[in-house]
C-alpha positions in Angstrom: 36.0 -42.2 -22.8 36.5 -45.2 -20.4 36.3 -48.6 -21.9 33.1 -49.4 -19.4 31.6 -46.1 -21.3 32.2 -47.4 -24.9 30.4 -50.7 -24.3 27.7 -49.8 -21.9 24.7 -49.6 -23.8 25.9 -52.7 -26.0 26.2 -54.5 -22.8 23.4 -53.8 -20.9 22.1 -54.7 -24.8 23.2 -57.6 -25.1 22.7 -58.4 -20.8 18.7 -58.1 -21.8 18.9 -60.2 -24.9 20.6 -62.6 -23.6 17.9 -63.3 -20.8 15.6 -64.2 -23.8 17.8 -66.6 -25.3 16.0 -70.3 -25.1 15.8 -72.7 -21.6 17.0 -75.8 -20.6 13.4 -76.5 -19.6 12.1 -75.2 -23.1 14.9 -76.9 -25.0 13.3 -80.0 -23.2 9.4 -79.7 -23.9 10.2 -78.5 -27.4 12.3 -82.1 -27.8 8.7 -83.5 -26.9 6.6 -81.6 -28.9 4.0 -83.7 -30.9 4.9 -81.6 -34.3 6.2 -78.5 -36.0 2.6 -76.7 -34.9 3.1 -77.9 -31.4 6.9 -76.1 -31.2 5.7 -73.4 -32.9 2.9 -72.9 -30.1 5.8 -73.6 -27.6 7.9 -70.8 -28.8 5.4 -68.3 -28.5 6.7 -66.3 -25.5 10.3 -66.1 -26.9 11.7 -63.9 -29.4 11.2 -65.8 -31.9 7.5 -65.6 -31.3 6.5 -62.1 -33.7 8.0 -63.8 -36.5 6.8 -67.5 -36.5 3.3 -66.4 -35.0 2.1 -65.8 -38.9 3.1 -69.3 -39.6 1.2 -71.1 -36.7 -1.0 -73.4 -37.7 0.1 -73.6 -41.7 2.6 -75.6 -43.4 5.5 -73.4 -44.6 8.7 -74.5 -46.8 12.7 -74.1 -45.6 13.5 -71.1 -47.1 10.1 -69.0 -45.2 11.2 -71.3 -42.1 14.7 -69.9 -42.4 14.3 -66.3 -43.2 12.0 -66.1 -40.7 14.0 -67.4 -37.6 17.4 -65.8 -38.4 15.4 -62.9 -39.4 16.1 -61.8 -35.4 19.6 -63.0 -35.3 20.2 -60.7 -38.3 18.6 -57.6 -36.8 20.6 -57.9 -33.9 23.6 -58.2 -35.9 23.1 -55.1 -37.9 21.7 -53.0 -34.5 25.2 -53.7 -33.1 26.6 -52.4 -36.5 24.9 -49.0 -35.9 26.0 -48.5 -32.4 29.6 -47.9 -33.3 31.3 -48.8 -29.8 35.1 -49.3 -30.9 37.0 -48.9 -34.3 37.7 -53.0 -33.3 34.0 -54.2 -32.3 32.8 -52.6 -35.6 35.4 -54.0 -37.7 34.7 -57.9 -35.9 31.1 -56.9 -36.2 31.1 -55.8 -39.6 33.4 -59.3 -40.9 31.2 -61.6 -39.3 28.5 -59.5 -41.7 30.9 -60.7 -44.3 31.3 -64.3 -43.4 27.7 -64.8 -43.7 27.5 -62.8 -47.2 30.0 -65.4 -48.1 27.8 -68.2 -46.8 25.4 -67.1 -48.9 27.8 -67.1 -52.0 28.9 -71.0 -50.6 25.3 -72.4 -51.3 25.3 -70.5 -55.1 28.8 -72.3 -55.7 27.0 -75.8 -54.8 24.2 -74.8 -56.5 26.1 -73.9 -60.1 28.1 -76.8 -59.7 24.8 -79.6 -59.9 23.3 -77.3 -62.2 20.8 -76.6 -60.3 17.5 -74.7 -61.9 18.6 -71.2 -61.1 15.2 -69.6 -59.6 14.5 -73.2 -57.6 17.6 -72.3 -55.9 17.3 -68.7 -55.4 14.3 -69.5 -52.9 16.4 -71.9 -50.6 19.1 -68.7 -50.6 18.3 -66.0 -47.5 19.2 -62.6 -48.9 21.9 -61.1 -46.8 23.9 -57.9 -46.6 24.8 -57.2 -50.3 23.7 -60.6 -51.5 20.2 -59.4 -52.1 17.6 -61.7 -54.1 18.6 -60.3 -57.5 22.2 -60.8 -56.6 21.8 -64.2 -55.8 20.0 -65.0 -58.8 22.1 -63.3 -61.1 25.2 -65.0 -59.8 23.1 -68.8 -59.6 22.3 -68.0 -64.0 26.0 -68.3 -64.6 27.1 -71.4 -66.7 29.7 -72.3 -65.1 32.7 -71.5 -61.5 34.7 -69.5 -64.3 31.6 -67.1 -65.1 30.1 -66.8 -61.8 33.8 -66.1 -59.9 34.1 -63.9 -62.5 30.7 -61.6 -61.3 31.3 -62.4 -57.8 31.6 -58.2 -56.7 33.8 -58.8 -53.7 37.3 -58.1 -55.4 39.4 -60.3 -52.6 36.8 -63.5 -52.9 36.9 -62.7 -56.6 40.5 -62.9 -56.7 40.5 -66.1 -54.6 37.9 -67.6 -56.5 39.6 -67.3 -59.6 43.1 -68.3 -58.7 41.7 -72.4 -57.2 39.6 -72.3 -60.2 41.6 -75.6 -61.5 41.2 -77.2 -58.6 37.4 -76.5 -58.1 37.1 -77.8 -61.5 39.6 -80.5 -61.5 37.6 -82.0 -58.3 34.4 -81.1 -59.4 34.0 -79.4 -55.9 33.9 -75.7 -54.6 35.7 -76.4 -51.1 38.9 -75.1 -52.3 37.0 -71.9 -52.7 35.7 -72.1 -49.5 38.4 -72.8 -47.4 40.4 -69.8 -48.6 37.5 -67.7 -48.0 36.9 -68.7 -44.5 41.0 -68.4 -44.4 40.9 -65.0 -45.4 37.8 -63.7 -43.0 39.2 -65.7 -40.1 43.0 -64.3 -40.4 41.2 -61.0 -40.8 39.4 -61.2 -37.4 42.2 -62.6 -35.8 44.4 -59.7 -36.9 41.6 -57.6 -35.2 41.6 -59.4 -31.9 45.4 -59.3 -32.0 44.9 -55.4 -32.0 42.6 -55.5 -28.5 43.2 -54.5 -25.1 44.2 -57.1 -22.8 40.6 -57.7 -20.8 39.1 -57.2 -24.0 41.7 -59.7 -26.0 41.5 -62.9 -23.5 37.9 -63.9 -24.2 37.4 -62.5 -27.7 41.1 -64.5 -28.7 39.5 -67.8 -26.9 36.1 -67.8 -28.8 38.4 -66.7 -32.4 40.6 -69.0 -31.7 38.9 -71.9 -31.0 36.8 -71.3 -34.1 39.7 -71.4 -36.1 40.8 -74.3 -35.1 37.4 -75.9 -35.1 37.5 -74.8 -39.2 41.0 -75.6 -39.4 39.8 -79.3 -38.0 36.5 -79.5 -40.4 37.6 -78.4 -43.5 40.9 -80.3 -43.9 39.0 -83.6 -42.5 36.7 -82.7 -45.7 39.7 -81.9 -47.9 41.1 -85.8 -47.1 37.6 -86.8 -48.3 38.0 -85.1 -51.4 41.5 -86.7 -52.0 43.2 -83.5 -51.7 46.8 -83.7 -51.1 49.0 -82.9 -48.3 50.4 -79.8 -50.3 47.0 -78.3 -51.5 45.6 -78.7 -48.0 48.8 -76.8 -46.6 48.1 -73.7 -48.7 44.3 -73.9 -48.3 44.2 -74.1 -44.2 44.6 -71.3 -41.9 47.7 -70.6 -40.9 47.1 -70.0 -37.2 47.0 -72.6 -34.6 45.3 -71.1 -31.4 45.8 -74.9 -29.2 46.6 -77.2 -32.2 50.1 -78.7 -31.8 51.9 -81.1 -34.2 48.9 -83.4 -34.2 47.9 -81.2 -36.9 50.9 -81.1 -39.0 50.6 -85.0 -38.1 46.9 -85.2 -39.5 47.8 -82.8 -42.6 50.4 -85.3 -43.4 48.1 -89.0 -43.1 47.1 -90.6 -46.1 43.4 -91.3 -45.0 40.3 -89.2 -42.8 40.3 -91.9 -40.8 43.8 -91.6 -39.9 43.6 -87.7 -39.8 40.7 -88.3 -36.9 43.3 -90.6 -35.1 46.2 -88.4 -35.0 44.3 -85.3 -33.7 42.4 -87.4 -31.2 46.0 -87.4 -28.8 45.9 -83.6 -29.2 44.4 -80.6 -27.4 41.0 -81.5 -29.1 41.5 -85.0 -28.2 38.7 -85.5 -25.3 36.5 -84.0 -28.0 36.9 -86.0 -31.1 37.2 -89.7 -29.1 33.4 -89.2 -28.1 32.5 -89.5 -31.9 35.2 -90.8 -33.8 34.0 -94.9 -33.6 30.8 -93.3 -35.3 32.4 -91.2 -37.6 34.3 -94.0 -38.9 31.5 -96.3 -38.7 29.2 -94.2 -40.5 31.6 -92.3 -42.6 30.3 -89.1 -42.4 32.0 -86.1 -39.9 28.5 -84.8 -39.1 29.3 -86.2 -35.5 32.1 -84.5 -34.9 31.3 -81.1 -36.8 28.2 -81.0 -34.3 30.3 -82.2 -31.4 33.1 -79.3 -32.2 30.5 -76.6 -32.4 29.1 -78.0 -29.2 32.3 -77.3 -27.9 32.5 -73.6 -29.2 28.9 -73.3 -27.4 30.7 -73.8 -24.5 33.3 -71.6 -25.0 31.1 -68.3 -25.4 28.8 -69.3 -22.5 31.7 -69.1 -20.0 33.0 -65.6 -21.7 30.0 -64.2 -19.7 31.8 -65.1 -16.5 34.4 -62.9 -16.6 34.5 -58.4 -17.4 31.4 -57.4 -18.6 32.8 -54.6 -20.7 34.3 -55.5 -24.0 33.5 -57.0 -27.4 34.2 -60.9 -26.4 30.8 -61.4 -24.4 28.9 -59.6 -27.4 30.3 -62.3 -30.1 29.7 -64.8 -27.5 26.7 -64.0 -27.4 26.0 -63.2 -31.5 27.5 -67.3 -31.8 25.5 -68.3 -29.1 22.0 -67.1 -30.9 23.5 -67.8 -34.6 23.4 -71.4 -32.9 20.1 -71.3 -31.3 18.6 -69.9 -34.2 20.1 -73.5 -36.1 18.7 -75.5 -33.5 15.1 -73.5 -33.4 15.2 -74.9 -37.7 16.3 -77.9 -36.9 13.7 -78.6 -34.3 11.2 -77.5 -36.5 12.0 -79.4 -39.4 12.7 -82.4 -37.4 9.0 -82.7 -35.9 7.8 -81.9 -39.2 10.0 -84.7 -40.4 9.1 -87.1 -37.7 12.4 -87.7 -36.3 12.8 -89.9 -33.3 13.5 -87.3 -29.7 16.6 -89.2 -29.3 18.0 -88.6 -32.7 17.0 -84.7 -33.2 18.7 -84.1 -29.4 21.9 -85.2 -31.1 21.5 -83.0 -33.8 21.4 -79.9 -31.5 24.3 -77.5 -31.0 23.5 -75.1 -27.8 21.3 -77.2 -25.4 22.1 -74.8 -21.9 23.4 -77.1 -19.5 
């Protein structure tokens, strides 16, 4: 069977979904909407429209808001699962499944950390995958890291867990944790995309790649914040570079975030990071320039759709590109809710079409 045959049906599946992700226009009227009711009504001939239409009209809390509009995202997600195209997709398809299982287990990590009540912060949790609601609560009663990596049922993030649990504990902080479980599920998907054909390899590399780097940016910037040192960082990052240079190796080494920021600012990323880093630095907070790095990975998987149709690099283009809207649909909501100025909450958005 041709390639075009594996992946017609997902493409023509994905060609059809795609045509309902959000506007320009609607983007644009939403940014004006009056309230949360008002974007709500807006949203009512999109896809997000079946699930939010229950909520029209009443006030609703962030864990309903959220398992309502990723509760499409998630569907698609697992309907690409079932289709089996390729050995590859599935595998891709099935660790991004992962990666947000492990997001889940992130926000438990926080969570047992503050000592947070455990059933308060089961309900700001969305069940996912294996981390169902009496998972998640299970693993949130645990007294402390060493008991709950302990129960953790993924033997690999167990085993990861447990071997930076000094470190989480030493730095009161589960990051460590976290950037070797991101390490592991993004060396494992760019082991996969090593594996594709060539048409398939291009755009699938340039979305995985980029990503990498983006985490490989974020989470050692976070790491300088923590006081990490130069050693600790080196085992925890990725060790893939898809268009970092030496400006990382130069921003591993610096002895501030500040001066991290700096050196990677004359790198490949450069252009990227100048547009924020004055307000990073005057704020001190890398909100900014997390935002302004996803914006930039929003930009990456629109442009896969220029090229071959038939492979899995549109299909995670597009999976990002709806994982993002679906972040900027809560956002908007909550914002309104909130009050926040139009100005403010249109900075705050990831995947604005252009």
């Amino acid at each position: 069977m041709s390639r075009a045959d594996q992946y017609a049906y997902s493409t023509t599946y994905i060609r059809a979904l795609r045509s309902r992700l959000l506007s320009a226009d609607l983007y644009e009227a939403i940014l004006k909407a009056k309230d949360e009711h008002d974007v709500i009504r807006l949203l009512a001939e999109t896809s997000y429209s079946k699930y939010l239409f229950e909520h029209s009209g009443k006030q609703f809390d962030l864990i309903t808001l959220d398992s309502t509009i990723f509760q499409d995202y998630y569907r698609i997600l697992q309907e690409l699962i079932n289709m089996k195209t390729t050995d590859e997709a599935n595998q891709i398809f099935e660790i991004i499944l992962k990666r947000h299982e492990f997001s889940c287990l992130k926000m438990v990590m926080r969570f047992v950390v503050s000592r947070a009540p455990p059933e308060e912060s089961a309900q700001l949790i969305i069940p996912i995958g294996r981390y169902t609601s009496e998972y998640i609560l299970g693993l949130l009663k645990s007294k402390d890291l060493h008991q709950l990596f302990s129960d953790i049922s993924d033997s690999k993030i167990r085993e990861i867990a447990l071997r930076v649990l000094p470190e989480c504990e030493e730095k009161n902080s589960t990051l460590p944790v976290e950037m070797l479980g991101d390490k592991f599920y993004l060396d494992s998907l760019w082991n996969i995309v090593t594996r594709l054909e060539n048409l398939d390899k291009d755009a699938t590399r340039d979305i995985v790649g980029t990503e990498i780097d983006i985490t490989n940016i974020t989470l050692m910037l976070r790491g300088k914040n923590l006081g990490m040192s130069f050693s600790t960082l080196r085992e925890l990052v990725i060790p893939i570079q898809y268009r970092l240079n030496k400006e990382f190796d130069t921003a591993l080494e610096a002895a501030t975030t500040n001066e991290s920021m700096h050196a990677l600012s004359v790198g490949q990323y450069g252009e990227t990071i100048l547009k924020v880093i004055t307000e990073c630095e005057n704020k001190q907070t890398l909100l900014p320039l997390e935002i302004t790095l996803k914006r930039l990975l929003v930009e990456k998987c629109s442009k896969t759709f220029l090229g071959y149709p038939f492979g899995v690099g549109p299909i995670i283009a597009f999976l990002y590109l709806k994982f993002f809207e679906a972040m900027d649909v809560r956002t908007l909501i909550m914002g309104k809710r909130e009050r926040i100025q139009e100005n403010i909450l249109y900075r705050l958005l990831l995947s604005i079409p252009r």
